[in-house]
Phi, psi and omega in degrees: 000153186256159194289314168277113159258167199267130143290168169216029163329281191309351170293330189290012205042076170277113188087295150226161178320150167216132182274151151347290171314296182311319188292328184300311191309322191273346165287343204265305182332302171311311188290313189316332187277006164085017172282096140281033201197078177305096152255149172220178152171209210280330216275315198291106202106013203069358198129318167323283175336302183299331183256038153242348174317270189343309155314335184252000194262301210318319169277009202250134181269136179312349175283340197257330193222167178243114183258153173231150162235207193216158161220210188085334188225115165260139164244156231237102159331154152222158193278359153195152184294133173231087168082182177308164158301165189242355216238026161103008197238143173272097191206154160298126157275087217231350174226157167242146178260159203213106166283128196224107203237043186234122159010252190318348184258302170346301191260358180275296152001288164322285227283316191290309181317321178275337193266318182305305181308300178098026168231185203247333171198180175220165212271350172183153229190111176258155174273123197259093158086033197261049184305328189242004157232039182311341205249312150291346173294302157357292192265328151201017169273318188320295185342291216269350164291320170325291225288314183320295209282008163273304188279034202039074160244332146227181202264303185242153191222121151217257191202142178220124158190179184267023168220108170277017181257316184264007164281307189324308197285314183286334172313315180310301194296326192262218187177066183247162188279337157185161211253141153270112183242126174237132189084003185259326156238128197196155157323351193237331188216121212230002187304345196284323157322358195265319220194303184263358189277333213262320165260032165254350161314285166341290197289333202105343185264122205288174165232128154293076185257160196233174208356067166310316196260026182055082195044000228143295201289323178239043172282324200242160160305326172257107180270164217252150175298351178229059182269154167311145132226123156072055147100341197230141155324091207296128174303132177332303162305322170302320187306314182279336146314328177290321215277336206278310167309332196283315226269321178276349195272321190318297187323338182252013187081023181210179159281121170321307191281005187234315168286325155337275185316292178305316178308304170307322171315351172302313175308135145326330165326300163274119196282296230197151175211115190275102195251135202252166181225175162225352197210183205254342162308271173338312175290303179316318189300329197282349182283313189315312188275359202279322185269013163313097159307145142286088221270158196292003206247330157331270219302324190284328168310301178296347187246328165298333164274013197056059193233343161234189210245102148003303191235052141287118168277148199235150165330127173097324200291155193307329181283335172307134205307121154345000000 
């Protein structure tokens, strides 16, 4: 994995339309800029997404980049289209998704995902969300991934959602290889320090994090008050927390959206931090922060002002990931 990946929700029109063109400029953008490490999956767009990753990947050797999907939510015909999607994508509502974490939903998932995508396998495969299907992830969603990935049909197997208390359980539980966590270690939350960062160091299980900039509140430099966190309208006190945070990095010579990115890459943990994009702008912006120096005197600042977690690891620090 390249430490920055691309999400690719917005290909999927997440919120708003993205044209043809544009989903190509941002994977060919990404690739020149030396980003190998695609996530996608079946729910964003319907579908969409995979078959434009796959469309700007088809000319690319297959050996040089790593796509992640999802599996879990099958999607379902419906027998006449009624209007847009409901679930947050500018798509024809033309499949309804249906959680399905049993063997036979698993590999019919799997099967739409490789035809959409336009490959022969994928390089890792998440239990997408089973937050409220814990007992079927479990019981036969882990399985039947275990069995894919002995028989290579994938390289890796785990999980992706926004409750780090229920990664925690399946790292206990399985023997999956990584995790997606979004939204959960972040500048702003930092409780995943408690329980799932220190045991997946324990187990061997590498992270993914995904919404480093919390929906929103730490995208811009100045965050602005009537910025998103977590899909909602951010509460005041976070806003003012996030802007304290803005106050210090400015002082230092840097950007909130530049420290967002770097801070997690710090954990022993973390592989990669999956930043999503629409345009061929966007990508550029995010390598420019990801390759932004930092000075060390940032951490030491935020943590003295309490704006950070003490026994966070930070960029430079002894505890910190090579």
């Amino acid at each position: 994995m390249s430490e920055l990946s691309v999400g690719c929700a917005q290909l999927g029109n997440l919120y708003r339309e993205v044209s043809d063109g544009d989903s190509l400029a941002t994977v060919e953008r990404a690739w020149l800029l030396g980003v190998r490490t695609f996530d996608t999956a079946p729910h964003y767009g319907l579908g969409l997404s995979e078959r434009r990753l796959g469309a700007a990947l088809r000319s690319r050797p297959r050996h040089e980049y790593v796509v992640s999907s999802k599996v879990g939510r099958l999607l379902e015909p419906v027998d006449r289209t009624a209007g847009l999607d409901d679930e947050g994508f500018v798509v024809p509502a033309t499949h309804r998704r249906v959680f399905d974490f049993s063997p036979e939903g698993i590999l019919r998932s799997l099967t739409g995902s490789l035809e959409r995508l336009g490959l022969d396998r994928l390089d890792l495969v998440y239990l997408h969300d089973p937050d409220d299907y814990m007992a079927a992830a479990l019981a036969t969603g882990y399985p039947t991934l275990a069995k894919l990935r002995k028989e290579g049909v994938v390289r890796a197997i785990g999980a992706g959602m926004n409750n780090a208390a229920l990664l925690a359980r399946l790292v206990r539980e399985t023997d999956i290889d990584v995790v997606m966590l979004a939204g959960r270690y972040t500048l702003l939350e930092q409780e995943s320090l408690d329980d799932l960062l220190p045991l997946c160091v324990e187990r061997g299980v590498d992270i993914v994090a995904a919404g480093v900039f919390n929906s929103g509140l730490l995208a811009q430099p100045q965050p602005r008050p009537d910025a998103k966190y977590n899909y909602s309208d951010a509460p005041p006190e976070l806003v003012q927390r996030a802007q304290a945070i803005a106050a210090v990095c400015k002082r230092h010579g840097t950007s909130l959206p530049a420290a967002a990115l770097a801070f997690p890459l710090a954990h022993p943990a973390i592989v990669s931090v999956c930043v999503g994009a629409r345009s061929a702008a966007q990508i550029e912006r995010n390598v420019a922060l990801y390759a932004e120096p930092i000075a060390t005197d940032l951490w030491e600042e935020l943590k003295a002002e309490r704006l950070l977690r003490e026994d966070a690891p930070v960029p430079g620090s002894d505890h910190a990931r090579p």
